[in-house]
Structures are given as C-alpha cells and as structure tokens.
Residue frames relative to the residue before (quaternion, step in Angstrom):
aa qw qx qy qz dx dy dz
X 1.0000 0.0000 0.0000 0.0000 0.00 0.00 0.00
X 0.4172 -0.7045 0.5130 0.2579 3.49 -0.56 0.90
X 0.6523 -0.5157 0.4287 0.3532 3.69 -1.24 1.24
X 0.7193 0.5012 -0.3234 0.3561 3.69 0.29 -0.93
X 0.6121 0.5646 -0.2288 0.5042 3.54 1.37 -1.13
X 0.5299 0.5111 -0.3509 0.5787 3.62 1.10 -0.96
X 0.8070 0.4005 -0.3350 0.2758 3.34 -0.57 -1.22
X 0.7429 0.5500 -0.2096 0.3189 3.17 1.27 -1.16
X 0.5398 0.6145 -0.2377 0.5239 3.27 2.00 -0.33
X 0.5471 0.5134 -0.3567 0.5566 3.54 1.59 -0.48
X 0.7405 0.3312 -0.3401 0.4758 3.49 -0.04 -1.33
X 0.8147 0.4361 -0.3351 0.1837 3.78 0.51 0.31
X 0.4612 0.6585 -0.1892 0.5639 2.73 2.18 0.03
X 0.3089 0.7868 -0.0286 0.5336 3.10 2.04 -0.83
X 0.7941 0.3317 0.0643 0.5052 3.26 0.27 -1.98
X 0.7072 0.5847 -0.2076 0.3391 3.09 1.07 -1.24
X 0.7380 0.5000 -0.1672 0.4212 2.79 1.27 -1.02
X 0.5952 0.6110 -0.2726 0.4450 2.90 1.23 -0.21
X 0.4656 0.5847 -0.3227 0.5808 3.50 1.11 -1.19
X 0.7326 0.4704 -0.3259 0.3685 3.56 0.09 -1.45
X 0.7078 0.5603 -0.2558 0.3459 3.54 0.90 -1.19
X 0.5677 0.7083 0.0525 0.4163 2.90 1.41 -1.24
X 0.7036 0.4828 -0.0975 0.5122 3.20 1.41 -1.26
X 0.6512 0.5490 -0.0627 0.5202 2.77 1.43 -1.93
X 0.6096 0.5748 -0.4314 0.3346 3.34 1.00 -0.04
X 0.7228 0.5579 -0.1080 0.3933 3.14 1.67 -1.34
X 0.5699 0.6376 -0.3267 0.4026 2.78 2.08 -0.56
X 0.3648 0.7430 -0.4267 0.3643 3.86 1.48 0.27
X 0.6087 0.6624 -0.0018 0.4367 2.55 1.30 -1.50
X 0.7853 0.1423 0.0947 0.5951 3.29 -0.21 -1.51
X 0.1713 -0.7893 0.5878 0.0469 4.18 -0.19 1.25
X 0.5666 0.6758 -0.2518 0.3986 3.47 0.88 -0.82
X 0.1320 -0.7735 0.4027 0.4712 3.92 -0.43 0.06
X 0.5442 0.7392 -0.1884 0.3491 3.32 1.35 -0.38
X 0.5124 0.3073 -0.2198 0.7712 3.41 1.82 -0.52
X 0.6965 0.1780 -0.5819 0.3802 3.67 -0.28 0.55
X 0.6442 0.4336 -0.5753 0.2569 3.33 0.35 -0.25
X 0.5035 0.7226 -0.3227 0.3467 3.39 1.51 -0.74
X 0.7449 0.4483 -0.1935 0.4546 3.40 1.07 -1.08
X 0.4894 0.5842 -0.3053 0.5710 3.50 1.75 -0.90
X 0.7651 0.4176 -0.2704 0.4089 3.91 -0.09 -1.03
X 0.7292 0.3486 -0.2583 0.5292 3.84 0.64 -0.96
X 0.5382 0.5170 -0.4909 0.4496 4.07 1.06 0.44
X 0.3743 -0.7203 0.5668 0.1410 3.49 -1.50 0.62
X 0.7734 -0.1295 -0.0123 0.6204 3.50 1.79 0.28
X 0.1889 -0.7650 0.6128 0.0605 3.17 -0.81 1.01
X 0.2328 -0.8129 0.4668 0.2589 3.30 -1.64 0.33
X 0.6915 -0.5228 0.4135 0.2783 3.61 -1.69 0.19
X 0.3561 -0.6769 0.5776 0.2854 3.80 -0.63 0.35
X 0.7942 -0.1807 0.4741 0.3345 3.27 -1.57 -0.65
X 0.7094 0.4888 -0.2108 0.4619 3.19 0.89 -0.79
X 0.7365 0.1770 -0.3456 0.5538 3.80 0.70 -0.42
X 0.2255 0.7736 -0.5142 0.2938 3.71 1.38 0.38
X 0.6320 0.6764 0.0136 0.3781 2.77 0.79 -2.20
X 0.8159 0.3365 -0.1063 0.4580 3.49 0.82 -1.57
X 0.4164 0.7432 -0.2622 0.4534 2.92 1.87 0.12
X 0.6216 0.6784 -0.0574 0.3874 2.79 0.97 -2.25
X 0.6318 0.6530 -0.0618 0.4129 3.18 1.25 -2.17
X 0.6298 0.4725 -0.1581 0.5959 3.61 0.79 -1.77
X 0.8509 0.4130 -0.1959 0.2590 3.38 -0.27 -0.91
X 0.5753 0.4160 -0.3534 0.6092 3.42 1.92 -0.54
X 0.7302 0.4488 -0.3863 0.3408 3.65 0.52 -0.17
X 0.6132 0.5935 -0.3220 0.4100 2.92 1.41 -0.05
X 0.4892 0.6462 -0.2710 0.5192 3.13 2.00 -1.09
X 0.7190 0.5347 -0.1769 0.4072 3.46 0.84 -1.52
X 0.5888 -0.5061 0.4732 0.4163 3.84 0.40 -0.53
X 0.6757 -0.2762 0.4915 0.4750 3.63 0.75 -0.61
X 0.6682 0.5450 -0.2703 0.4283 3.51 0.97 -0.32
X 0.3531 -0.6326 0.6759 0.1356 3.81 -0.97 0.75
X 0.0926 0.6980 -0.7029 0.1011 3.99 -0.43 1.32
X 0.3443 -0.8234 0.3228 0.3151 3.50 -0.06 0.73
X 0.5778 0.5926 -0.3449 0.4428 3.17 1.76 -1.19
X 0.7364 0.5165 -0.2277 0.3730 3.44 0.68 -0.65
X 0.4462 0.5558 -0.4288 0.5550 3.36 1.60 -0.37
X 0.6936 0.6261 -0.1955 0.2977 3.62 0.49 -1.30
X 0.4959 0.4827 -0.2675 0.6705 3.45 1.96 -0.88
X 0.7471 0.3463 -0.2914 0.4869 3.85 0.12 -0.79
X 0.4983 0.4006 -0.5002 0.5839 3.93 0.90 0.50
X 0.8070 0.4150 -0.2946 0.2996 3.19 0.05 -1.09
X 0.6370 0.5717 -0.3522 0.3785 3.33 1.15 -0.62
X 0.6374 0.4526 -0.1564 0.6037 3.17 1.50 -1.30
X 0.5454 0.4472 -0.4814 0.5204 3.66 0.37 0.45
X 0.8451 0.3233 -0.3147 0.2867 3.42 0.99 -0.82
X 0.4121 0.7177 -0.3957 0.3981 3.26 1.81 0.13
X 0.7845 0.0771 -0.0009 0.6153 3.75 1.17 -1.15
X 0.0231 0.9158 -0.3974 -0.0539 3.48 0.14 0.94
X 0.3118 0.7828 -0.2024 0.4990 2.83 2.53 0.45
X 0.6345 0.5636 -0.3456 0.4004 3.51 1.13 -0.49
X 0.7625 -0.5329 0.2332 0.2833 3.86 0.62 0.82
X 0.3233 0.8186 -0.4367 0.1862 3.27 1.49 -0.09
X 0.5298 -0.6212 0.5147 0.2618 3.56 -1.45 0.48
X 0.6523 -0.5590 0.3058 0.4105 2.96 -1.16 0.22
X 0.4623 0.7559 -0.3486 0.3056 3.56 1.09 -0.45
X 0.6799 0.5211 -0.1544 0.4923 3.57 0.45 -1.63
X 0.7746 0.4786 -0.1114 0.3982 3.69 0.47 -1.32
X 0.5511 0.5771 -0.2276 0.5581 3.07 1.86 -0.64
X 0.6145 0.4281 -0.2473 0.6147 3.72 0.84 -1.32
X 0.7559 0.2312 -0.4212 0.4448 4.06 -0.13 -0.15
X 0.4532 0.5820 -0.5133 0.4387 3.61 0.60 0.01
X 0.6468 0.4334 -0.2742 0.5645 3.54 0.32 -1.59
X 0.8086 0.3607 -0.2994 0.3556 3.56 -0.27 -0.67
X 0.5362 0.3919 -0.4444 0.6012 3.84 1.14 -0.27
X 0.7837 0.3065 -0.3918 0.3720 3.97 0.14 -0.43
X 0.6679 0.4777 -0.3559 0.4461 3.84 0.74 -0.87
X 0.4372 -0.6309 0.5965 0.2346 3.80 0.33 -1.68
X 0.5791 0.5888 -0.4270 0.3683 3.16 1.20 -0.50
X 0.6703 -0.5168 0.3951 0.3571 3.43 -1.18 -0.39
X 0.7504 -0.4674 0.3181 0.3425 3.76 -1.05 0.48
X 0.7210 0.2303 -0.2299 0.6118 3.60 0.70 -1.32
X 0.4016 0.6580 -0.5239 0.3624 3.66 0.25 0.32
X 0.7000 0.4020 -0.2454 0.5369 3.23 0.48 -1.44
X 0.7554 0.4467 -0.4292 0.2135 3.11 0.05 -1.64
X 0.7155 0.5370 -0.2572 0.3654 3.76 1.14 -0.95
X 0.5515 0.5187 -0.3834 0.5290 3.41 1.19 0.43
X 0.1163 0.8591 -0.3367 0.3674 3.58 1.31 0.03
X 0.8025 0.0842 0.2516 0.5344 4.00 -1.00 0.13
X 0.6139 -0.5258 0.4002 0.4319 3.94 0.77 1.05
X 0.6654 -0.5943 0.2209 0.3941 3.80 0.60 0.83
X 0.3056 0.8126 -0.3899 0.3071 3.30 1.54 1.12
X 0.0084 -0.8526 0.3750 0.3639 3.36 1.73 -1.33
X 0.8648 -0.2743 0.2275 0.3537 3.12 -1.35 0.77
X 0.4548 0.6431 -0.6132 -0.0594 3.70 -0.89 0.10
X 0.0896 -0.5727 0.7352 -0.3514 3.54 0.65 2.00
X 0.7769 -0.4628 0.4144 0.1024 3.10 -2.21 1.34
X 0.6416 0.6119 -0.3800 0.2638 3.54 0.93 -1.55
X 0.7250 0.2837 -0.4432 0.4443 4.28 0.38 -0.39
X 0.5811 0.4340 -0.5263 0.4438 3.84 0.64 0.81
X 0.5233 0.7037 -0.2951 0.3792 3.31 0.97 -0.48
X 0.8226 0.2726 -0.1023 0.4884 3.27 1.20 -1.28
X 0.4347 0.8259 -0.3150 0.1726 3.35 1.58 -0.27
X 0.2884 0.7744 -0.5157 0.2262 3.95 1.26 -0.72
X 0.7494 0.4270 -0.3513 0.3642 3.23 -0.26 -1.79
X 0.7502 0.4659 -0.3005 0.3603 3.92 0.61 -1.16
X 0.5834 0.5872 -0.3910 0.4024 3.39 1.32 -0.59
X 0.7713 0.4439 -0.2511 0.3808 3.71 0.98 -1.33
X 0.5266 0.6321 -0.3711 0.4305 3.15 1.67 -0.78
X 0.7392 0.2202 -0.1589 0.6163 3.66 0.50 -1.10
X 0.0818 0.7783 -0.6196 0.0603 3.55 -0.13 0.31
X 0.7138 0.4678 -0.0827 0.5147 3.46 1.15 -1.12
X 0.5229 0.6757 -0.3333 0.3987 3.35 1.48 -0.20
X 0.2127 -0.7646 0.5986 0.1086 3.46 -0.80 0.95
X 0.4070 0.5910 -0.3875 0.5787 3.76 1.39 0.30
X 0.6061 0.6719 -0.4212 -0.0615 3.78 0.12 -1.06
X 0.5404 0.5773 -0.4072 0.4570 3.39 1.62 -0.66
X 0.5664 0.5469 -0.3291 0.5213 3.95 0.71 -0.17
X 0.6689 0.5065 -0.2957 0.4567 3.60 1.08 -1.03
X 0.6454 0.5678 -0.3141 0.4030 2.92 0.76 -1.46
X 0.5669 0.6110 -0.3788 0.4023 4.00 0.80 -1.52
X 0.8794 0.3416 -0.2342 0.2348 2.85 0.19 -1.33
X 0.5125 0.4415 -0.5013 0.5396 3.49 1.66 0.21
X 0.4419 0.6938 -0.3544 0.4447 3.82 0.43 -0.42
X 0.8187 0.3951 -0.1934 0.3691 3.33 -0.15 -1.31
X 0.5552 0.6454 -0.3014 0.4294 3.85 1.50 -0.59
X 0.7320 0.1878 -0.0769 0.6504 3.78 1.47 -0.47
X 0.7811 0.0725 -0.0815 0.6148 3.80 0.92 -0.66
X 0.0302 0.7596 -0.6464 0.0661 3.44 -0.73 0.94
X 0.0182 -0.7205 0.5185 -0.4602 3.65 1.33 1.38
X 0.2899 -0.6558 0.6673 0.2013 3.45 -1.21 0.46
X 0.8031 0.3109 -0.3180 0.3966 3.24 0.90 -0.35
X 0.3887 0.6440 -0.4769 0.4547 3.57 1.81 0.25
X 0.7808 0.4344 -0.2222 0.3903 3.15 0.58 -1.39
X 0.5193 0.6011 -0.3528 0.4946 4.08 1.10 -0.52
X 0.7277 0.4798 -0.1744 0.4581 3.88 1.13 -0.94
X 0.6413 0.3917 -0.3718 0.5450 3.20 1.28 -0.32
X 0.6572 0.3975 -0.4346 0.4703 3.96 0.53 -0.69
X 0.5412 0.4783 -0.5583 0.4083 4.33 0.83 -0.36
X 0.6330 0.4918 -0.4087 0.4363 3.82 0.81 -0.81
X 0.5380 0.6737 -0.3133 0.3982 3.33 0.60 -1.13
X 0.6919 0.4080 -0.2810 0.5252 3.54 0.32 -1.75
X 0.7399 0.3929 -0.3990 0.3727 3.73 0.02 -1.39
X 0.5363 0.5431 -0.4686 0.4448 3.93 0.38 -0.46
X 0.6778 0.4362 -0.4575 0.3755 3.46 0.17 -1.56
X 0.6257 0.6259 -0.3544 0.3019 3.44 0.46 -2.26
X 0.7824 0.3066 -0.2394 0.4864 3.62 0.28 -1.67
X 0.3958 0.7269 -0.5156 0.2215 3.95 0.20 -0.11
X 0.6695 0.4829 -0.2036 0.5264 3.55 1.11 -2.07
X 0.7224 0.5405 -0.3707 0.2202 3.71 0.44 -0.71
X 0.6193 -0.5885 0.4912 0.1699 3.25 -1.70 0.86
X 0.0520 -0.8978 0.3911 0.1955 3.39 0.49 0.97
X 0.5652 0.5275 -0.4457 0.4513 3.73 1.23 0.08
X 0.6937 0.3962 -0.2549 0.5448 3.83 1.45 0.20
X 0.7198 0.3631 -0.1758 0.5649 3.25 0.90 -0.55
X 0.0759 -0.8200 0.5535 -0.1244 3.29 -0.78 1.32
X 0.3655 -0.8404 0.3510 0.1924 3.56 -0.05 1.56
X 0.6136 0.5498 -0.3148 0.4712 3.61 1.41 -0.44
X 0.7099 0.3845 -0.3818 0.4499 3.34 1.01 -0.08
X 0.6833 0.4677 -0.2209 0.5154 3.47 1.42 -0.18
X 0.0719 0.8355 -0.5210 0.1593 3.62 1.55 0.58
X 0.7761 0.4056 -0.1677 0.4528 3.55 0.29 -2.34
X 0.6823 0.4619 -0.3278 0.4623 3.48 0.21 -0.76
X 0.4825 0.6489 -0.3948 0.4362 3.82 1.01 -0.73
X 0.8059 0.4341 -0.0516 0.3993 2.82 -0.15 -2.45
X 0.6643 0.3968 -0.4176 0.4764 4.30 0.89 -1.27
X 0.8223 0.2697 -0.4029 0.2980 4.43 0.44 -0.09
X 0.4682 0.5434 -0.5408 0.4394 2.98 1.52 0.80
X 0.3908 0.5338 -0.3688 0.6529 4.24 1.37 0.03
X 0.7619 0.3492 -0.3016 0.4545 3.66 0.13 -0.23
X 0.5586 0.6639 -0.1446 0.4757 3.04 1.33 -0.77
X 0.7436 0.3568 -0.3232 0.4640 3.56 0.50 -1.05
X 0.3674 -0.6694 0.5730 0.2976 3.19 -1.74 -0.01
X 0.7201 0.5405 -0.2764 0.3361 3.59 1.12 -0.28
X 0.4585 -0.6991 0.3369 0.4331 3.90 -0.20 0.28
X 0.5884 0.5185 -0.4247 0.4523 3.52 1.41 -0.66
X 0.5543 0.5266 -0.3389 0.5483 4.03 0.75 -0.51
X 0.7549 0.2896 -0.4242 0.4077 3.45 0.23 -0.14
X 0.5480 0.6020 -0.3425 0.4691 3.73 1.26 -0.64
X 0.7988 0.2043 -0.3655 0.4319 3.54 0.62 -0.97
X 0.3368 0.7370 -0.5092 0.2899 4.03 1.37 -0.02
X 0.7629 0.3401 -0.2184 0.5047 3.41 1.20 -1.87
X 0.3928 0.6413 -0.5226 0.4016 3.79 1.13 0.07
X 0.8166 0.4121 -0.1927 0.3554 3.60 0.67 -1.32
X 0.3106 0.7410 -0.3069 0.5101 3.25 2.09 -0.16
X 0.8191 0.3727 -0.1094 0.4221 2.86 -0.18 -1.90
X 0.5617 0.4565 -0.4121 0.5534 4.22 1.17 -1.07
X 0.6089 0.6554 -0.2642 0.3604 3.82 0.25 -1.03
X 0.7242 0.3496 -0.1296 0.5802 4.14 0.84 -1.45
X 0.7653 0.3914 -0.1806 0.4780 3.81 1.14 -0.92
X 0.9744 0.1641 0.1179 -0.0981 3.61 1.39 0.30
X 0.9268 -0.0584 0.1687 0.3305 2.29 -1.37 -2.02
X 0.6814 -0.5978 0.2749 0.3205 3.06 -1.28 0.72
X 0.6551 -0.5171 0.2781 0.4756 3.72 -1.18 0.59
X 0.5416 0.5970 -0.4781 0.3489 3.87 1.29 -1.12
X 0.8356 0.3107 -0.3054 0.3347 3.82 0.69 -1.49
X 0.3785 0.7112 -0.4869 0.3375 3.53 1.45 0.38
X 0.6754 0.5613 -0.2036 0.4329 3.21 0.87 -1.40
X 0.7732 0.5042 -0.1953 0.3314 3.25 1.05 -0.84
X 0.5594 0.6084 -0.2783 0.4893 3.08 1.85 -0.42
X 0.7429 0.2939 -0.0570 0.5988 3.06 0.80 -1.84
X 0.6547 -0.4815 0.4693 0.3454 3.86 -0.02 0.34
X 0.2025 0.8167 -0.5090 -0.1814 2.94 -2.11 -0.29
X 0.1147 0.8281 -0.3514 0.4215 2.29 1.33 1.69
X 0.6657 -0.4513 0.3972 0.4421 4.05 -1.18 0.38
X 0.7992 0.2742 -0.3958 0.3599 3.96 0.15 -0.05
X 0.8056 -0.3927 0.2623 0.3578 3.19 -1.67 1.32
C-alpha cells in the first residue's frame, strides 16, 4: 500500500470517527432522521464528547510512546486531558479513577479494576475510543493484547476489554483494503465469521452470530437495535 494511501485512510478514520461521535451526540437530541440532518447541515460546528476526547488521548500517547500502549501512561494522558476539558460529557467512571488516583497515588489500572464492586467497567467507552489503535496497528498480529492493554486503564471488564480488540480487529482488517475493489457488503459473512473467531468471550460470539444472522435476514435497523441493544454497555 503506498504511504500516501495509508496515511490518508488514518486521517480519515480519525475524522470519521469523530463526525460519528459528534453526530451521535445530537442524535439524543434530534430522534427524527430528517431533523438531524436538518439540525447537522444548518450548524457551522459541532462538538465531540468524551469519546473522541479519549481517542485523542489514545493517538497522542502512542505517539508520545514509540508505538507502544503503556497503560500507566495512557492513564496520565486521560487524566491530563480530562483535566484540560472536563466539559466533554464524560461518565461517571473515568472521573472517578483520576480522583482516586490524584488522592491515593496508586496507579490507573488499579483503580479502574476495583470499579462495579471489583467487577470493572464493561460500559462501551474503551471501544468507543479505540480507532487510532486499530489503524495504528493494523498490521499487528498482537492487537487483541494491544487493544487490553489500552482498555484495561478505564475498563478492565472482560467484556469491555473483548469489545474494544473486536473493534480494533475490524479497523485493522478494513484498513489494507482497496476500497474501489473491495466492497464491504459483499464481504459482511466472512467479515463478521473472523471477527466470532476472533473473540475471546462467549457473550461476543452470541451477539457476533446475532449480527450475522440480523445482517443475511435483512432486518430492519428498529429490530437490530432491539436485539443487540443500544444502550452504554460494551
């Protein structure tokens, strides 16, 4: 893949995700599709949640880092950046783990794994931010290990952390592809059965073949939503 194609698939995935975040914020708001786009098209800027905060946060410590996922150190580059804009919508979760950690000292995944009666976190928010790690390693035959270890600083859930490396994988997978040849609707099943191979958890494979099975039969977004949820946990 030529350097220019690569780069150009990051800074848009990147973007994308944001837009998405961004969009999805308003879509709280605006339930209709026709009044968000209405409300999206007549704005002159929209903002980002917590969530591309985060993916920020993400980019920038690997970038600090060499390429490398240090978790304590991810956790400083949340926390710092949580404390520059603590306005960006964050849950209670994130804000909770830098508190503890500005009063106690301990360390980042500590806290986070003590979390939910010492369950940790497996709320949406380390799939949410994952992009940057997916395109960065894209080529990485390690990523489900990468992914944990960015994961595990705020959600240390088995099933937080299993949802961020299924995103993870699908980013990497779609990253190499030729998008004037390669066409994701024809490559749905085959997508969705090595991302089922892929997980490590049994609930991730059930709802993988859930999205399989919604995906070959279909169905509309209303019973999609209903099956699989759509709701803040992973």
């Amino acid at each position: 893949m030529e350097k220019s194609d690569l780069q150009s698939k990051f800074v848009g995935a990147l973007i994308g995700s944001a837009l998405g975040d961004s969009i999805g914020e308003l879509a709280f708001r605006f339930h209709e599709r026709n009044d968000l786009i209405s409300e999206v098209s007549n704005r002159t800027s929209i903002t980002y949640t917590d969530d591309t905060a985060m993916a920020i946060g993400l980019a920038e410590s690997i970038l600090e880092n060499e390429g490398e996922i240090i978790p304590e150190k991810l956790g400083q580059t949340f926390h710092r950046n949580f404390n520059r804009e603590p306005y960006r919508g964050y849950g209670s979760g994130p804000p909770s783990i830098f508190r503890t950690v500005e009063n106690t000292g301990e360390n980042y995944v500590e806290v986070a794994q003590r979390l939910f009666e010492g369950e940790g976190s497996y709320g949406n928010g380390a799939s949410m931010r994952i992009t940057p790690l997916g395109v960065f390693f894209y080529d990485s035959k390690e990523i489900y290990e990468i992914a944990r270890k960015s994961a595990i600083v705020t959600h240390s859930h088995e099933y937080g952390i299993d949802a961020a490396a299924i995103l993870a994988k699908l980013i990497a997978t779609l990253i190499p592809k030729n998008p004037s040849i390669y066409s994701i609707q024809k490559h749905l099943t085959a997508l969705t059965d090595d991302l089922i191979e892929f997980a490590k958890t049994d609930e991730y494979e059930k709802s993988l073949q859930e999205v399989k099975d919604l995906l070959n039969s279909n169905a509309h977004i209303k019973d999609a939503e209903r099956k699989l949820g759509s709701n803040v946990l992973a």
